[in-house]
PLY file of the C-alpha trace (Angstrom):
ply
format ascii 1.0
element vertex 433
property float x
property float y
property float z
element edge 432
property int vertex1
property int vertex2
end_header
-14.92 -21.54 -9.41
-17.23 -22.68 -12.46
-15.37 -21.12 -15.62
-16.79 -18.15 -17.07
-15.70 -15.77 -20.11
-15.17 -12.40 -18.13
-14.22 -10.77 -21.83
-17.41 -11.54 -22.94
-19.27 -9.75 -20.74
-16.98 -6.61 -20.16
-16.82 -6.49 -24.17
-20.59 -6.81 -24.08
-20.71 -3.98 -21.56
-18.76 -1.40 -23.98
-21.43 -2.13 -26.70
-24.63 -1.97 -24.53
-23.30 1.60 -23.49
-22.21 2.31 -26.67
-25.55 1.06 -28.19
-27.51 3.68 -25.31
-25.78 6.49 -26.42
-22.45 6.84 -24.26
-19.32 8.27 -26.25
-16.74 6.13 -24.59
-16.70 3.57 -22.17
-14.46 1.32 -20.16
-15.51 -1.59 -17.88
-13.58 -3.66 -15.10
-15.11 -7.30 -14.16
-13.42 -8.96 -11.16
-14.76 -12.06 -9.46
-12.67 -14.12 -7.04
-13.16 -16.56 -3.90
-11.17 -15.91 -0.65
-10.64 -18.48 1.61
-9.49 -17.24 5.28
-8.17 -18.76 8.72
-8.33 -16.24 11.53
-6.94 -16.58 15.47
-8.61 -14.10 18.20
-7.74 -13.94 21.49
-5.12 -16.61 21.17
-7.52 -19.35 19.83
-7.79 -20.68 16.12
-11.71 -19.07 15.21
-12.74 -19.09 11.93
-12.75 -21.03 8.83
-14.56 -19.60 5.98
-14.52 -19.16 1.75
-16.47 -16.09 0.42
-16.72 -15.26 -3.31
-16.76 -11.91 -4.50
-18.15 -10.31 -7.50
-17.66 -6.99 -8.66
-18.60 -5.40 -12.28
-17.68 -1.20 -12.77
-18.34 0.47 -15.79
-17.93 3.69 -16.52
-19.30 6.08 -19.50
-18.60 9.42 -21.17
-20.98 11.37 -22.37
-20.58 14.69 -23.85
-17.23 15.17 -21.34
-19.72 13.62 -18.73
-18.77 11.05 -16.36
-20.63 8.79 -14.41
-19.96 4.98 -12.69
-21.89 2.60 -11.22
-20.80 -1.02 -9.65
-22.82 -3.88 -9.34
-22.44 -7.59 -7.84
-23.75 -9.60 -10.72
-22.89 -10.33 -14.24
-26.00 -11.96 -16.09
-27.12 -10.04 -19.38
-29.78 -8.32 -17.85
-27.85 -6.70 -15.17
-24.95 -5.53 -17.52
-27.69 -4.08 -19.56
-29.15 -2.12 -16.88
-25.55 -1.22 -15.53
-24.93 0.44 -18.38
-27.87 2.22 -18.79
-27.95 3.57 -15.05
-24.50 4.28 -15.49
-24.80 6.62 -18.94
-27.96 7.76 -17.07
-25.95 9.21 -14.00
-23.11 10.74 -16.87
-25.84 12.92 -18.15
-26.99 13.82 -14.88
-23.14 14.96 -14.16
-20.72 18.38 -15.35
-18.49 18.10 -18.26
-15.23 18.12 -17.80
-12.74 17.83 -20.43
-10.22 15.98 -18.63
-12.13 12.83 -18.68
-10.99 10.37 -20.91
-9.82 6.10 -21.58
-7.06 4.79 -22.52
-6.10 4.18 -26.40
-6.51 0.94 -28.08
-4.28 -2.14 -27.08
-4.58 -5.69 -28.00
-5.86 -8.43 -25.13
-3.11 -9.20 -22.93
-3.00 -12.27 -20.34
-1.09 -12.75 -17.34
-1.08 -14.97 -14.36
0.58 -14.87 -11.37
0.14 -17.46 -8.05
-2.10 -19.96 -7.13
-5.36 -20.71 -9.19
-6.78 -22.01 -5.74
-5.64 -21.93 -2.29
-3.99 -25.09 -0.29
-6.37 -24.73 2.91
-4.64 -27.99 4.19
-1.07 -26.06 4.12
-2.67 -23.07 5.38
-4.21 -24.51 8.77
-0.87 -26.21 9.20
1.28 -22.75 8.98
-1.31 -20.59 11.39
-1.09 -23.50 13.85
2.64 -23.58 13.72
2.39 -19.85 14.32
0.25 -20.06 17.37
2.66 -22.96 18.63
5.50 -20.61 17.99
4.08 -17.39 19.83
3.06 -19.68 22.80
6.19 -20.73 23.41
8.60 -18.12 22.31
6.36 -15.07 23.34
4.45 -16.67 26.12
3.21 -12.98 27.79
2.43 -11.74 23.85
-1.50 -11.83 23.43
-2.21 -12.40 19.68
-5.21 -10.07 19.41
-6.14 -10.91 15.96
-4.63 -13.01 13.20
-5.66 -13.35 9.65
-4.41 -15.56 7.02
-6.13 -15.84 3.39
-5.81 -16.43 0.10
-7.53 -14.40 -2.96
-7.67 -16.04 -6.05
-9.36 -14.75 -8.88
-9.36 -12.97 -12.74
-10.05 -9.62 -13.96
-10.92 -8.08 -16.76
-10.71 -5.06 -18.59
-11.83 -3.30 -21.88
-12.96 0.25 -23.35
-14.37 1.15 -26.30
-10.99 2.11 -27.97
-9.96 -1.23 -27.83
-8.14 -1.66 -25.11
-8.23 -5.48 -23.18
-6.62 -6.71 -20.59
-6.95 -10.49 -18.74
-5.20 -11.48 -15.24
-5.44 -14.47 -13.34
-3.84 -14.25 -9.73
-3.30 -15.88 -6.08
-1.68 -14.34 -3.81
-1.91 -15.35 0.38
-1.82 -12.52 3.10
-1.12 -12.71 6.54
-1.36 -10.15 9.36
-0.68 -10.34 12.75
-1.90 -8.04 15.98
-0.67 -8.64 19.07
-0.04 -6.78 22.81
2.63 -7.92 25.73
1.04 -8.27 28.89
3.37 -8.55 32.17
1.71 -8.52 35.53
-0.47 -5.66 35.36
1.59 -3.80 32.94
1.05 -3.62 28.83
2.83 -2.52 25.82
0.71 -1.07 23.07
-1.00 -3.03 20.31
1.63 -2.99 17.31
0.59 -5.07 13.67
2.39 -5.97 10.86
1.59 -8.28 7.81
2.82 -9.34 4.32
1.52 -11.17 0.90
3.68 -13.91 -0.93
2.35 -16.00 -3.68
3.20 -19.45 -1.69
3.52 -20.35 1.72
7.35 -21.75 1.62
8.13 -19.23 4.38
7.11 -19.82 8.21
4.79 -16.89 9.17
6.66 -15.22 11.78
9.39 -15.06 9.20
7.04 -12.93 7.05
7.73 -9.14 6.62
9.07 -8.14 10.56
6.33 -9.73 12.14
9.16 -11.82 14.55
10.92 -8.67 15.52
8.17 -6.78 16.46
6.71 -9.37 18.64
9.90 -9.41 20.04
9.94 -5.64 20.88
6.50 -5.86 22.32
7.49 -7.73 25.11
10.23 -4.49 26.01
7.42 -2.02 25.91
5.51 -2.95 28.52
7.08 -0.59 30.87
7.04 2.84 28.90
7.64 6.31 29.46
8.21 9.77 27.80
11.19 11.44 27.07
12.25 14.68 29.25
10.94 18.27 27.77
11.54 18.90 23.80
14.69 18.45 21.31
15.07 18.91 17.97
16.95 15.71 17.11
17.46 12.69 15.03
14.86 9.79 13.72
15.42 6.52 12.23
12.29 5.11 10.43
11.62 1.64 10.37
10.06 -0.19 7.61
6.77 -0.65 8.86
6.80 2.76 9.59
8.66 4.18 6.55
5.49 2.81 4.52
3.22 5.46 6.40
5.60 8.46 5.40
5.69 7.31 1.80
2.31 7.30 1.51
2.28 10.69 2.79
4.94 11.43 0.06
2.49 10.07 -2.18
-0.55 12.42 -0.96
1.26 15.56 -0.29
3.41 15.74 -3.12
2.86 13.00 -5.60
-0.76 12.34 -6.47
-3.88 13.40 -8.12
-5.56 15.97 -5.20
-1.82 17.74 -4.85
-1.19 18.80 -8.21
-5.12 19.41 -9.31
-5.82 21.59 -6.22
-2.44 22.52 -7.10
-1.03 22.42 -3.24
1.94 20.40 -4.08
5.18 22.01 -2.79
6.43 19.96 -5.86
4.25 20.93 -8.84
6.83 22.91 -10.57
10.29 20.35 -9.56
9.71 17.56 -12.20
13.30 16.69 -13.29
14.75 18.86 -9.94
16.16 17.91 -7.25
13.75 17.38 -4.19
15.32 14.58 -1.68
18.14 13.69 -0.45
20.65 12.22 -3.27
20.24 8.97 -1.17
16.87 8.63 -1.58
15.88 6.40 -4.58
12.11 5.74 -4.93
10.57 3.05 -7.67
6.94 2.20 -8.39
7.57 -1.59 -9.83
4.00 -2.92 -9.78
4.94 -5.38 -12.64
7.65 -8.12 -11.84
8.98 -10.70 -9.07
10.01 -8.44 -6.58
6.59 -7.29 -5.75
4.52 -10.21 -5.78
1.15 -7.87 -4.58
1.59 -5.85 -7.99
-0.46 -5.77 -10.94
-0.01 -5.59 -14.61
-2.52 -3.17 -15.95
-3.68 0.19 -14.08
-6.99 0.82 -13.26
-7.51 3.31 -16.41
-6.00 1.04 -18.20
-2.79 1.22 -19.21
-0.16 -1.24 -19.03
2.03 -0.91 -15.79
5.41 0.08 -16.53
7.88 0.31 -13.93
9.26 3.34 -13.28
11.52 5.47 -10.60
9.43 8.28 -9.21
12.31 9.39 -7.00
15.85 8.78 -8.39
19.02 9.73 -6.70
16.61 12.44 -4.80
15.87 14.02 -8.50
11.72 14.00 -9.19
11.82 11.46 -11.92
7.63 10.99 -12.04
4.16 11.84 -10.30
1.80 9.65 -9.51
-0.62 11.11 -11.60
-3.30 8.51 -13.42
-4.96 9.83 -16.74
-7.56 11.97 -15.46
-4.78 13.78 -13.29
-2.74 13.79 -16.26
-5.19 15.86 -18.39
-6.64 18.33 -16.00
-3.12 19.52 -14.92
-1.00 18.80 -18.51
1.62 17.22 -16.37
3.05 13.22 -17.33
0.54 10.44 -16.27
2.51 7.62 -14.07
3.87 4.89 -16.25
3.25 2.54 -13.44
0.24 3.28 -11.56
2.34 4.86 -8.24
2.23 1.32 -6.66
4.64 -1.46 -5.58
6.64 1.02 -3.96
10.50 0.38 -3.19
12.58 2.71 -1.25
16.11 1.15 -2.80
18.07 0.31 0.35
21.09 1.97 0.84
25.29 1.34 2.10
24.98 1.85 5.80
24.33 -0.91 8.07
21.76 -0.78 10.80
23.93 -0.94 13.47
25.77 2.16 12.38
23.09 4.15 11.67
22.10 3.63 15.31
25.55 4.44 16.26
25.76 7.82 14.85
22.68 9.21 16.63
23.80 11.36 19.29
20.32 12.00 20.83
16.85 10.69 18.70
14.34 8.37 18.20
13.73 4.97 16.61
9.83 4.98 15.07
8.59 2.04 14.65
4.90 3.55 14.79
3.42 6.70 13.71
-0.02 7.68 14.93
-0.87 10.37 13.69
-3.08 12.61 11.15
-2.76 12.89 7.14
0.08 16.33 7.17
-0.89 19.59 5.84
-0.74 20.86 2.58
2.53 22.41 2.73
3.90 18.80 4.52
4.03 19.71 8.12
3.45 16.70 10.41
2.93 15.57 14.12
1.42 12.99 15.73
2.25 9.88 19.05
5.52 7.59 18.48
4.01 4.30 18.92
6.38 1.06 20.04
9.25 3.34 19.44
12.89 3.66 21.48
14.91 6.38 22.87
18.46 6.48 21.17
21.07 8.48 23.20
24.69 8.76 22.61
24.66 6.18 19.89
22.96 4.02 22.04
19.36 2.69 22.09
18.33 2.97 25.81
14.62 2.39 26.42
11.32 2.16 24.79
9.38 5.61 25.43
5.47 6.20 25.26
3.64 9.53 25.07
5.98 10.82 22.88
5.05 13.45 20.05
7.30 14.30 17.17
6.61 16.86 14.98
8.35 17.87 11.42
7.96 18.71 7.78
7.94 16.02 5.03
9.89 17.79 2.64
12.52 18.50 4.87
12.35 15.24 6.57
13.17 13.46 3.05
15.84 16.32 1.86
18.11 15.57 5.32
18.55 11.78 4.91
21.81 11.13 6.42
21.90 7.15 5.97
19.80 4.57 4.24
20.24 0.73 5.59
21.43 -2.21 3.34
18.93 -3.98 5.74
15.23 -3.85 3.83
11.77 -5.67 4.81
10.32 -7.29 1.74
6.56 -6.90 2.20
5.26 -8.41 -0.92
3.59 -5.29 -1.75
6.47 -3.04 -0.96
9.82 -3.10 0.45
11.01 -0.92 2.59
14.62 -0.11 4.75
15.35 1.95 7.49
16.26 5.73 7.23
18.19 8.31 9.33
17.05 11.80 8.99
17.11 14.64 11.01
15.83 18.41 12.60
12.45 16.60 14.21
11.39 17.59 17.14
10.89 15.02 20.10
8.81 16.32 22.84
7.53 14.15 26.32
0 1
1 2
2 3
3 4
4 5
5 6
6 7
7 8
8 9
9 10
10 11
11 12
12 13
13 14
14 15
15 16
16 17
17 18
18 19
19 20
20 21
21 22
22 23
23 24
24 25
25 26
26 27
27 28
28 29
29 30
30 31
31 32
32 33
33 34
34 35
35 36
36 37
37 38
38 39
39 40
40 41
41 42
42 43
43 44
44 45
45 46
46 47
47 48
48 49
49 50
50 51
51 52
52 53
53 54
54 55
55 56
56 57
57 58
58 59
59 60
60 61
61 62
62 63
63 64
64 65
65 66
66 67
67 68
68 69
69 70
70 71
71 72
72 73
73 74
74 75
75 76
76 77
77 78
78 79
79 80
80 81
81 82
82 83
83 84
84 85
85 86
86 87
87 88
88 89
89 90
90 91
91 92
92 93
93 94
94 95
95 96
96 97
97 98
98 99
99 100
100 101
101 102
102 103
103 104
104 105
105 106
106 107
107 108
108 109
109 110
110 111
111 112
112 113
113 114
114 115
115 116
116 117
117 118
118 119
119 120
120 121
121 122
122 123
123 124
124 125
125 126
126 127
127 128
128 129
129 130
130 131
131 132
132 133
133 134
134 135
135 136
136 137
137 138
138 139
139 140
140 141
141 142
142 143
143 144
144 145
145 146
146 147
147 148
148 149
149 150
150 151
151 152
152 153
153 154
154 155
155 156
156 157
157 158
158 159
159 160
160 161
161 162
162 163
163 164
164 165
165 166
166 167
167 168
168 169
169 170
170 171
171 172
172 173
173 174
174 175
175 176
176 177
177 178
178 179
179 180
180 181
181 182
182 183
183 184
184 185
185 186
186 187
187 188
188 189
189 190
190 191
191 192
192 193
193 194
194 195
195 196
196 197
197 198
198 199
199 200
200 201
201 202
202 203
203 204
204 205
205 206
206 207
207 208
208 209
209 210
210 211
211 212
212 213
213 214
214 215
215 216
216 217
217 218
218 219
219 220
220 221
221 222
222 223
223 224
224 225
225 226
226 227
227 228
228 229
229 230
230 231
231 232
232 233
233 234
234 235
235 236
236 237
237 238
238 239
239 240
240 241
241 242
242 243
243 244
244 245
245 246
246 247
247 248
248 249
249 250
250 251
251 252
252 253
253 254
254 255
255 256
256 257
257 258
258 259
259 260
260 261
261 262
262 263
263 264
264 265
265 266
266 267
267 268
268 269
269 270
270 271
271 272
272 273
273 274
274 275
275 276
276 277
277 278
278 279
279 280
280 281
281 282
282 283
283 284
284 285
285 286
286 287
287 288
288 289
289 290
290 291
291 292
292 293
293 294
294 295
295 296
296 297
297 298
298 299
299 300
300 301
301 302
302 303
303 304
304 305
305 306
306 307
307 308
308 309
309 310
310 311
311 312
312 313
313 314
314 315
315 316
316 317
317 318
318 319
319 320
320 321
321 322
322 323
323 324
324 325
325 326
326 327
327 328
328 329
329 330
330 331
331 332
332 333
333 334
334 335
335 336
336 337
337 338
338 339
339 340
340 341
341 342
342 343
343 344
344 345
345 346
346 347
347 348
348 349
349 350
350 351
351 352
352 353
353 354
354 355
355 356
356 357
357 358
358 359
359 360
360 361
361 362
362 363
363 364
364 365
365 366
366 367
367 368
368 369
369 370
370 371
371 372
372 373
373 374
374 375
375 376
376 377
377 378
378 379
379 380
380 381
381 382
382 383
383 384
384 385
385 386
386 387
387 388
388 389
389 390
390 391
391 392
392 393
393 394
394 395
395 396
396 397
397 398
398 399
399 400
400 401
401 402
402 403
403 404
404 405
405 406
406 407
407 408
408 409
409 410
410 411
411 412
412 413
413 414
414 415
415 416
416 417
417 418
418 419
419 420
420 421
421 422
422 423
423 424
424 425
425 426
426 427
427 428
428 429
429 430
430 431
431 432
C-alpha cells in the first residue's frame, strides 16, 4: 500500500469539527488490503486482493451525538465528514452520558505481517484440500476461506488522545458436510486467526476433529422423551454461551435497560468458583486482540469473571456514564475461559445420562437468561459413556444457572486466536427428542 500519514488526517478531522462548531470530537481512520483464497464445492475458486477504507468521526454538540462514515480520506471529504457529521449531532437529543476519552500521548504498536505471503498461502489451502481428500474422502468442503488483513489504524479526539496500530493477522474457516450413500450429517464450521502460517490448517482451532465427527453424524437420531440431565460444552460451542454471558448479563443494553440479573452483584459471587473468565485483548495469547478500544482507551487486560466472583462488566464509556457503574478496562474482548484440572476423558466419564454440544442453534435468551434452541453435531452420553450422535434434539435451560452448576472445567482448551476456550460440565438442562 502507498504510505500515507493516517494521523494527519484524523488530527485534521478533530480541528475541522472543532473549527464548525462541535464541542468534542473523536475520529477512527482504518485502511487495509485483504488478500483471500477461497475453495467451494471442493475446488480451489477464487483469488482476489480488495482494499478497504473506512474514516468515522464522531461529534458532540451540546450533549448531542451524531456519526457518520465515509470511504475516502482526501481533504475535501474529511471536511464535509465533519460537517455532515456535527450537522446530524444537532439534529439529535442530548444526552449527558456522551462523552471521549481524556488526553493520552500517541502510542504505536504493531503486530503480524505488514503484507501477506500469497505464495505460502496457496501452498497451505492446497495442502488442506489434499488432506480432506484423502483423510475425509465422503466430507464435502462446502466453503473455505483463507485471508490475510493487513493494515493501520488510527485514532484521536479532541482531548488529546492518539493512538497508531499496524497489524496482519491470517484467518481461516472451514465448512464442510459428510455425505454417505444417500445419508448426510449436518453442515458444522469452525475457523481460527494466527499471525503466521507455521501451523497446517487442519491443525488450526478444532477444525480436524470436527471433520472427523462429521463423518459419525451422518446417521442421526433423537433422544427418547425429556430428561433433565447433564451437558458438556465444547469450545466451539462454549464461545456461543459466552457471548450470551456477555449480552444478558455483561454489556451495555443489560445494565442501561437495566435487565441484567447481575446489575447489583459486582464484587459477588455469580458462577461457579471454577469458572474464571478474562478479557486479554492486549498480549500473545490472543493474537486477534487489539490495543486501544474503540472509545479510546488503552486495552487493559482484565478478569471479568474470577474464581466465579463478578470482577468487571463489559461496559464501554457511554455505558459507563449512563448507568454510574465501572467502564471495562479491556474492551470485553479476547475472551479466555481459564481451563480447568479435569481431563476430558473424565468429565465424560462422570456423566450418568447427558449431552455433548458441539452446536447450538438457537435464539439470543431472554432477559432473565432462559434459553432453548436444536443441538447441532452433538452426542448422546449415557452411563459415562458417549454412545451415538443424536439430531432433533432441543435443550432448554437458564444461563445463570447453567454457569453457577459447573461441575468440571477441562485442562484440554482450543486456542482460537481470538479466544480460547475448554470444555465445561454443567448440569439441570433439559434434553428433550
Amino acid at each position: 500500500m502507498k504510505e500515507i500519514n493516517g494521523m494527519d488526517i484524523v488530527r485534521s478531522a478533530c480541528g475541522y469539527a472543532k473549527k464548525n462548531g462541535a464541542d468534542k470530537a473523536q475520529v477512527r481512520f482504518s485502511r487495509g488490503e485483504k488478500y483471500e483464497l477461497n475453495i467451494d464445492a471442493g475446488t480451489m475458486s477464487l483469488y482476489r486482493t480488495t482494499v478497504d477504507v473506512n474514516l468515522g468521526i464522531t461529534v458532540y454538540s451540546e450533549n448531542r451525538k451524531g456519526t457518520i462514515f465515509v470511504n475516502r480520506y482526501d481533504d475535501d471529504a474529511v471536511q464535509g465528514a465533519a460537517r455532515d457529521a456535527l450537522d446530524m449531532a444537532k439534529a439529535g437529543e442530548p444526552d449527558g452520558a456522551n462523552d471521549i476519552s481524556p488526553e493520552r500521548p500517541l502510542e504505536r504498536f504493531e503486530n503480524g505481517p505488514r503484507e501477506a505471503d500469497s505464495s505460502v498461502m496457496y501452498d497451505r489451502l492446497n495442502e488442506f484440500l489434499d488432506y480432506c481428500r484423502s483423510t475425509y474422502p465422503n466430507t464435502n468442503l462446502e466453503q473455505c476461506v483463507l485471508d490475510c488483513n493487513c493494515g493501520e489504524t488510527f485514532f484521536a479526539n479532541t482531548n488529546g488522545a492518539e493512538f497508531l496500530s499496524h497489524s496482519g493477522l491470517y484467518n481461516f474457516y472451514a465448512m464442510f458436510t459428510t455425505k454417505i450413500g444417500t445419508k448426510a450429517s449436518s453442515f458444522n464450521y469452525s475457523g481460527a486467526s494466527h499471525r503466521d502460517l507455521e501451523k497446517k490448517l487442519w491443525q488450526w482451532g478444532n477444525i480436524d476433529e470436527l471433520m472427523r465427527q462429521s463423518t459419525e453424524q451422518t446417521d442421526v437420531k433423537p433422544v427418547e422423551g425429556s430428561f433433565t440431565g447433564d451437558i458438556i460444552i465444547t469450545p466451539d460451542s462454549l464461545s456461543d454461551f459466552i457471548m450470551f454471558i456477555d449480552g444478558v448479563y455483561l454489556g451495555d443494553y443489560a445494565l442501561i435497560t437495566g435487565n441484567s440479573p447481575w446489575k447489583d452483584l459486582l464484587g459477588k459471587q455469580v458462577a461457579s468458583p471454577l469458572l474464571t473468565l478474562r478479557s486479554e485483548p492486549d498480549g500473545d495469547l490472543v493474537e486477534a486482540g487489539y490495543h486501544f478500544t474503540g472509545d479510546g482507551f488503552r486495552a487493559e487486560n482484565c478478569n471479568l469473571i474470577e474464581s466465579g466472583i463478578l470482577r468487571n462488566f463489559t461496559l464501554g464509556l457511554y455505558g459507563s456514564n449512563k448507568t454510574g457503574k465501572p467502564r471495562c478496562p479491556s474492551g470485553g474482548g479476547g475472551l479466555i475461559v481459564q481451563s480447568g484440572s479435569s481431563a476430558l476423558a473424565g468429565m465424560i466419564t462422570d456423566v450418568k445420562k447427558g449431552i455433548l454440544l458441539g452446536r447450538f442453534s438457537g435464539g439470543n435468551p431472554s432477559d432473565n437468561g432462559d434459553f432453548s434452541g436444536v443441538a447441532k453435531n452433538s452426542y448422546l452420553i449415557e452411563n459415562g459413556q458417549v454412545t451415538r450422535p443424536v439430531g432433533e434434539t432441543m435443550i432448554a435451560g437458564n444461563l445463570g444457572n447453567l454457569f453457577n452448576d459447573i461441575r468440571a472445567i477441562s485442562r484440554e482448551e482450543i486456542n482460537y486466536g481470538s479466544a480460547i476456550m475448554p470444555w465445561i460440565l454443567s448440569g439441570g438442562i433439559t434434553i428433550s427428542g
